[in-house]
GURO-588441 format. One line per 4 residues: number of its first residue (from 1); their letters; for each residue x, y, z of N, C-alpha, C. Coordinates in Angstrom, 3 decimals. Atoms other than C-alpha are relative to their C-alpha. Layout:
BEGIN
NUM = a = X/Y/Z/X/Y/Z/X/Y/Z | ...;
END
This chain:
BEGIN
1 = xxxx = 0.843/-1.188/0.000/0.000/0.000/0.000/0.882/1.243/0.000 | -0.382/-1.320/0.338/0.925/3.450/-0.883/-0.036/0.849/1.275 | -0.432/-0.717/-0.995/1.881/6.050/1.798/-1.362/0.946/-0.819 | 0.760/-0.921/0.234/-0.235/8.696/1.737/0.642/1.556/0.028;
5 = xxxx = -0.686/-1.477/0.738/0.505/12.621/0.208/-0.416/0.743/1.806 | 0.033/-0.973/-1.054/1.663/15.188/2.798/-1.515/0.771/0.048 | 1.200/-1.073/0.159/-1.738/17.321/1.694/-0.816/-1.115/0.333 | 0.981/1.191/-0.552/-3.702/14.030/2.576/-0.067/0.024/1.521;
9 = xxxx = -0.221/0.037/-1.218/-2.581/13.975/5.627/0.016/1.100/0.793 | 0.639/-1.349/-0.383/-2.932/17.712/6.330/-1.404/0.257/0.377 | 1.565/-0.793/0.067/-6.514/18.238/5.346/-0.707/-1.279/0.937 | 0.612/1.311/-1.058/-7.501/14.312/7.379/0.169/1.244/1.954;
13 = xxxx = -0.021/-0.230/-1.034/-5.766/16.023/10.447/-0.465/1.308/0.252 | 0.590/-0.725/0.091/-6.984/19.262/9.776/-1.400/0.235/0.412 | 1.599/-0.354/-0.304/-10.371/18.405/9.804/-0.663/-0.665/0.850 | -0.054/0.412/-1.672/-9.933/16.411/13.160/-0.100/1.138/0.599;
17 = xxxx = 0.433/-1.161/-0.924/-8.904/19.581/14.844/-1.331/0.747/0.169 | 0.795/-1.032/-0.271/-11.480/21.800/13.314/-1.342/-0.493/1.007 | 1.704/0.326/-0.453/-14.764/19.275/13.724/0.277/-0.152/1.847 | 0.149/0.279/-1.727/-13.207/18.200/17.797/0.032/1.508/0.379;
21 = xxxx = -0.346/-1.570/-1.168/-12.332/22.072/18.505/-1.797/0.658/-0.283 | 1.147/-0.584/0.109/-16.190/22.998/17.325/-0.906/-0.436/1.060 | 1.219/0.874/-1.145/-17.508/20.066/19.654/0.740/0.753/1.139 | -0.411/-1.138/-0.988/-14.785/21.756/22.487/-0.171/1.458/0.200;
25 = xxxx = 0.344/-1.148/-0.346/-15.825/24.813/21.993/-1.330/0.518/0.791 | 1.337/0.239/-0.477/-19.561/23.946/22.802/0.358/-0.468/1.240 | 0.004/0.284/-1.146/-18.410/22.235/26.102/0.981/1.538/0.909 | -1.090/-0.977/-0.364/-15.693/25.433/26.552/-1.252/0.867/0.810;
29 = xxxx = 0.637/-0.825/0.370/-18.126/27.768/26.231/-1.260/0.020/1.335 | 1.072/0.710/-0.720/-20.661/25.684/28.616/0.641/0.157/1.685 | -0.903/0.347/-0.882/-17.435/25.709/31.257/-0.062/-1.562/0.859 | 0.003/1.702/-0.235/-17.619/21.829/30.971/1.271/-0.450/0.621;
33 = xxxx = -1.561/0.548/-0.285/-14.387/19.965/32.704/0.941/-0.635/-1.031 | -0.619/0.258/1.598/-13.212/18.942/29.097/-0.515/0.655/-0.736 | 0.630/-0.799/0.909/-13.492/21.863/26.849/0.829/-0.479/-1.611 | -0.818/-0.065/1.113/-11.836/23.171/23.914/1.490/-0.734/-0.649;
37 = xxxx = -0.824/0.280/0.716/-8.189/21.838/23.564/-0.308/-1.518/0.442 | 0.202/1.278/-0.761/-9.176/18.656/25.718/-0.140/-0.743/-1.711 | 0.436/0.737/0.494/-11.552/17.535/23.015/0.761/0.026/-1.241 | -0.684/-0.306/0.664/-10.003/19.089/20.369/1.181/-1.234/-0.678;
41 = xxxx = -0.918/1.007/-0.170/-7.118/16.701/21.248/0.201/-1.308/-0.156 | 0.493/1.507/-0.359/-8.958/13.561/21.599/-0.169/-0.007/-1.611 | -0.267/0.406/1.651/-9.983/14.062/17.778/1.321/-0.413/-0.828 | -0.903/0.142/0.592/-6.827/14.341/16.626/1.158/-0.620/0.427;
45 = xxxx = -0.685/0.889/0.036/-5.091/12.327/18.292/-0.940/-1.514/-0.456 | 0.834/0.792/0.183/-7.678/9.545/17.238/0.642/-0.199/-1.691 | -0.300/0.343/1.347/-6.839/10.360/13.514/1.021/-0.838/-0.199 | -1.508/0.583/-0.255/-2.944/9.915/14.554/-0.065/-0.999/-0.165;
49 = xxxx = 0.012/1.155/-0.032/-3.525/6.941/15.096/-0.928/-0.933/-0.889 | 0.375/0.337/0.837/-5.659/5.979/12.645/0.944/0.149/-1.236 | -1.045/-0.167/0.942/-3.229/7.117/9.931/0.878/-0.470/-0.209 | -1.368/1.337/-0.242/-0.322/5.056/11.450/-0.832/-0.842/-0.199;
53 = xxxx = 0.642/1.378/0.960/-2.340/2.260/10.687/-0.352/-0.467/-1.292 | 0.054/0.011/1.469/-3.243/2.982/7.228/1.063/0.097/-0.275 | -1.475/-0.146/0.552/0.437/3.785/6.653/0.805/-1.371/0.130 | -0.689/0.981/-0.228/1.605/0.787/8.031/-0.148/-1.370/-0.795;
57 = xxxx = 0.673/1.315/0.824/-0.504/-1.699/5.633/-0.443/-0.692/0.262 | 0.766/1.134/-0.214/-1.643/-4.245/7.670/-1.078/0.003/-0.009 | 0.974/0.404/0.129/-4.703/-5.464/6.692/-0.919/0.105/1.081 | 0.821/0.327/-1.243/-6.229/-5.765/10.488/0.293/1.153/1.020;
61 = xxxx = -0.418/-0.339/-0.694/-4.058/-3.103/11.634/-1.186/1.506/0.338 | 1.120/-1.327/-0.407/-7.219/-0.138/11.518/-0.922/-0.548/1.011 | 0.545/0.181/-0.918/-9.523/-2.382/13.346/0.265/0.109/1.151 | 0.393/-0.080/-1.821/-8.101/-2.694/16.257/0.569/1.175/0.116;
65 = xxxx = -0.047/-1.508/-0.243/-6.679/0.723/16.372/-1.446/0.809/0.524 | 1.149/-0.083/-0.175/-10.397/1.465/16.488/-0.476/-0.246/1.265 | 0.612/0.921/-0.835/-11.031/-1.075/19.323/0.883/0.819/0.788 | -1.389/-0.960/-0.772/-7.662/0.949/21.245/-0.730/1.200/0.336;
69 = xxxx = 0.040/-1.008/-0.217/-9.159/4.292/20.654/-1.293/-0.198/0.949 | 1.232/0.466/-1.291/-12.910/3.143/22.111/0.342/-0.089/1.264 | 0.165/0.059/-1.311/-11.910/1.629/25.019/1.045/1.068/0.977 | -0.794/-1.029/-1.127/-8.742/4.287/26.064/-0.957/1.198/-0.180;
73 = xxxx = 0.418/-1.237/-0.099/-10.966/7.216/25.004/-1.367/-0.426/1.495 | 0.834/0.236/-0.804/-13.877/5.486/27.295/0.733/0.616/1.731 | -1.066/-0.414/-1.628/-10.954/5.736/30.576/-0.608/1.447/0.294 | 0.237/-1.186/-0.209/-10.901/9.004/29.424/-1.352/1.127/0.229;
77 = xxxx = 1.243/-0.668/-0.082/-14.487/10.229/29.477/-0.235/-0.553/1.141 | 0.383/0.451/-1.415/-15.106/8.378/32.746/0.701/0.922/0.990 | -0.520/-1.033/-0.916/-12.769/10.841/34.321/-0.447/1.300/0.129 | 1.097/-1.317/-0.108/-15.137/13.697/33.534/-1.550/-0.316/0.575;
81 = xxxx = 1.397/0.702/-0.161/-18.036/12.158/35.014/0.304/0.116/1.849 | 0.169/-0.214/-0.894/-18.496/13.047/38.615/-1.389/-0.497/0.634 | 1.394/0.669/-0.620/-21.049/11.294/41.202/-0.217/0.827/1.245 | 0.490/-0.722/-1.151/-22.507/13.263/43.867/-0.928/-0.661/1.349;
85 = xxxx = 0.836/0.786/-0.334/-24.323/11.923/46.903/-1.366/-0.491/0.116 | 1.113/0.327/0.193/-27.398/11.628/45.429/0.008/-0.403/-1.316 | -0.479/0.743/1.875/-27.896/9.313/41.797/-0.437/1.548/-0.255 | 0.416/-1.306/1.067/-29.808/12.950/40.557/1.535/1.044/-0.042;
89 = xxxx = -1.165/-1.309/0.170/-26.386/14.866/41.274/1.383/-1.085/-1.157 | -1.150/-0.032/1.054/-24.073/13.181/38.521/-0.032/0.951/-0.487 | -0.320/-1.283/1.067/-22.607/15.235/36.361/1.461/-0.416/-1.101 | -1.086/-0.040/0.693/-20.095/15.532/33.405/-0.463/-1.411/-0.969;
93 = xxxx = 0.229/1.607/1.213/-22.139/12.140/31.158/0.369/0.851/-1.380 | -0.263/-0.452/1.428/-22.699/14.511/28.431/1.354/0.746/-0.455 | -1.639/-0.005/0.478/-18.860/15.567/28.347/0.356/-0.802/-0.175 | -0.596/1.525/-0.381/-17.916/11.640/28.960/-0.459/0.228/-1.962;
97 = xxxx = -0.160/0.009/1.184/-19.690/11.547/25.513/0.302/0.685/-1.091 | -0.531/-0.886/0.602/-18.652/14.721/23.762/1.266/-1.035/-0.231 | -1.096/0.422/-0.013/-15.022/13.209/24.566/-0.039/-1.144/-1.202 | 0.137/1.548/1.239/-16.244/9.573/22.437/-0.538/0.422/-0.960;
101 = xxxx = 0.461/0.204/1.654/-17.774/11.287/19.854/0.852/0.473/-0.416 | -1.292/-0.976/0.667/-14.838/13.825/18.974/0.776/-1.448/-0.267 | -0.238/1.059/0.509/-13.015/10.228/19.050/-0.386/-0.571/-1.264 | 0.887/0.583/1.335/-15.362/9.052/16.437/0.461/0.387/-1.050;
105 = xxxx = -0.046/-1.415/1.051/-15.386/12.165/14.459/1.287/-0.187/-0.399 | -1.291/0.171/0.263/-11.784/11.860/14.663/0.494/-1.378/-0.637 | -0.432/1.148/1.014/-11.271/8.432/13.284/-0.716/0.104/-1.425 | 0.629/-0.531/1.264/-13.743/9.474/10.496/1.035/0.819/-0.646;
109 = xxxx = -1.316/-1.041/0.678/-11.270/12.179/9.559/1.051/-0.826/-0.513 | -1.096/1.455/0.324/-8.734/9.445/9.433/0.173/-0.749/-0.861 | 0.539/1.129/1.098/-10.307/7.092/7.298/-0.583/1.093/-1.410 | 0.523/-1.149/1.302/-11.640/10.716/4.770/-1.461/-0.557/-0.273;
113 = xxxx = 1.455/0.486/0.175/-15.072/9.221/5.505/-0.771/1.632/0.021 | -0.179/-1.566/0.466/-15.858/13.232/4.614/-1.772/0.071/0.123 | 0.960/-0.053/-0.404/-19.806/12.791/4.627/0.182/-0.302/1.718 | -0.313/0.483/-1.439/-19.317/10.851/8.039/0.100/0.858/1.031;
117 = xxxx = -1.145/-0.921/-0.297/-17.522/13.658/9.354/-1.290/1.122/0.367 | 0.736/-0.653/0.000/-20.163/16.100/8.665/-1.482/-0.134/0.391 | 1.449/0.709/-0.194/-23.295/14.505/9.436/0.375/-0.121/1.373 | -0.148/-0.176/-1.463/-21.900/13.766/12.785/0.177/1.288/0.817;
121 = xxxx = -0.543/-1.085/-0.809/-20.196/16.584/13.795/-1.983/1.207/0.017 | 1.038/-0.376/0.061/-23.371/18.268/12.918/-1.261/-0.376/1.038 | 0.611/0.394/-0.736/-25.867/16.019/14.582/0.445/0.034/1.512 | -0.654/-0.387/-1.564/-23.286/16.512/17.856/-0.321/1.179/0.445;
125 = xxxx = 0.190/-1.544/-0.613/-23.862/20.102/17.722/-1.629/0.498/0.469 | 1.591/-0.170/0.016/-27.612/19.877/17.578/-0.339/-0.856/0.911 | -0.026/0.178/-0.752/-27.573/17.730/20.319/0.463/0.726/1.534 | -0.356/-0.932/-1.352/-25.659/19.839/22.937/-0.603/1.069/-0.202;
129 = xxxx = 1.078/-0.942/0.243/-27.651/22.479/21.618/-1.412/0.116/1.161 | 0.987/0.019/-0.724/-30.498/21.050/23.295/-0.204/0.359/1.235 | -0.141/-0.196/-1.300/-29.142/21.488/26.702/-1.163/1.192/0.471 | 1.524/-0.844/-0.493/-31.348/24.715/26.877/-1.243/-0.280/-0.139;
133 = xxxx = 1.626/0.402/-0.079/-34.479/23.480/25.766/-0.542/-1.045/1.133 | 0.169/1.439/-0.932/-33.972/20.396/28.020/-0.177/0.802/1.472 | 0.002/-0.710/-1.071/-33.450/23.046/30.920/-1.546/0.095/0.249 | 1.491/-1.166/0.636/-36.779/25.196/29.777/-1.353/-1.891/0.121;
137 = xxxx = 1.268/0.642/-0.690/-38.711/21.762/29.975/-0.078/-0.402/1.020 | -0.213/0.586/-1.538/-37.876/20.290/33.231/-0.210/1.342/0.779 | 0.595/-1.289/-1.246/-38.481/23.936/34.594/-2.196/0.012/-0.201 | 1.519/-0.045/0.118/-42.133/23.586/33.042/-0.781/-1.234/0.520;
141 = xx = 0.969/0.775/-0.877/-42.770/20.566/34.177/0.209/-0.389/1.272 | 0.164/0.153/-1.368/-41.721/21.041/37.723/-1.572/1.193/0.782;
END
């Protein structure tokens, strides 16, 4: 297998940063415990490592790269996740998953799955979005 062009490998990691720093900016912004460079980070290092695997040729060697990034990015979102002494006081799930989807997003970038990429990152943003409306109903129906 063919190495892949410096500009390949630009615009893949490129568009790790931008789509994880758009999802970090939404938790930044929120003053979540994993914002901006956190997630940011998690994308692109996700590609990293996706890329060394495509570079390297082996046939099997993207899957489990895949299976690597899941379960270490999981560590990592469990460490934003705080329990309080009551089950209603958690806090930090929806950063835990910000963190795994920028992962995602970020192996998408990786692989130039380029719809993928956009459709998610998209549907991520319109999800944390909701946070206010989700507020605005739980105030109406208390």
């Amino acid at each position: 297998m063919r190495s892949l062009s410096y500009i390949d490998v630009f615009l893949r990691l490129g568009a790790a940063v931008l789509s994880g720093a758009v999802i970090g900016f939404d938790r930044e912004i929120r003053d979540k415990p994993a914002g901006l460079r956190t997630i940011t980070l998690v994308s692109l290092g996700s590609a990293v490592f996706i890329l060394t695997a495509i570079d390297s040729g082996a046939i099997d060697a993207g899957s489990r790269v895949i299976q690597g990034i899941v379960t270490g990015v999981g560590f990592l979102g469990a460490g934003t996740i705080i329990r309080g002494r009551t089950e209603q006081s958690v806090r930090g799930l929806t950063t835990a998953a910000s963190v795994w989807l920028a992962a995602a997003i970020g192996i998408a970038c990786g692989l130039a799955h380029w719809p993928l990429v956009l459709i998610a990152s998209v549907f991520g943003l319109l999800v944390l979005a909701l946070e206010g409306i989700e507020t605005r109903i739980k105030a109406a129906l208390k």
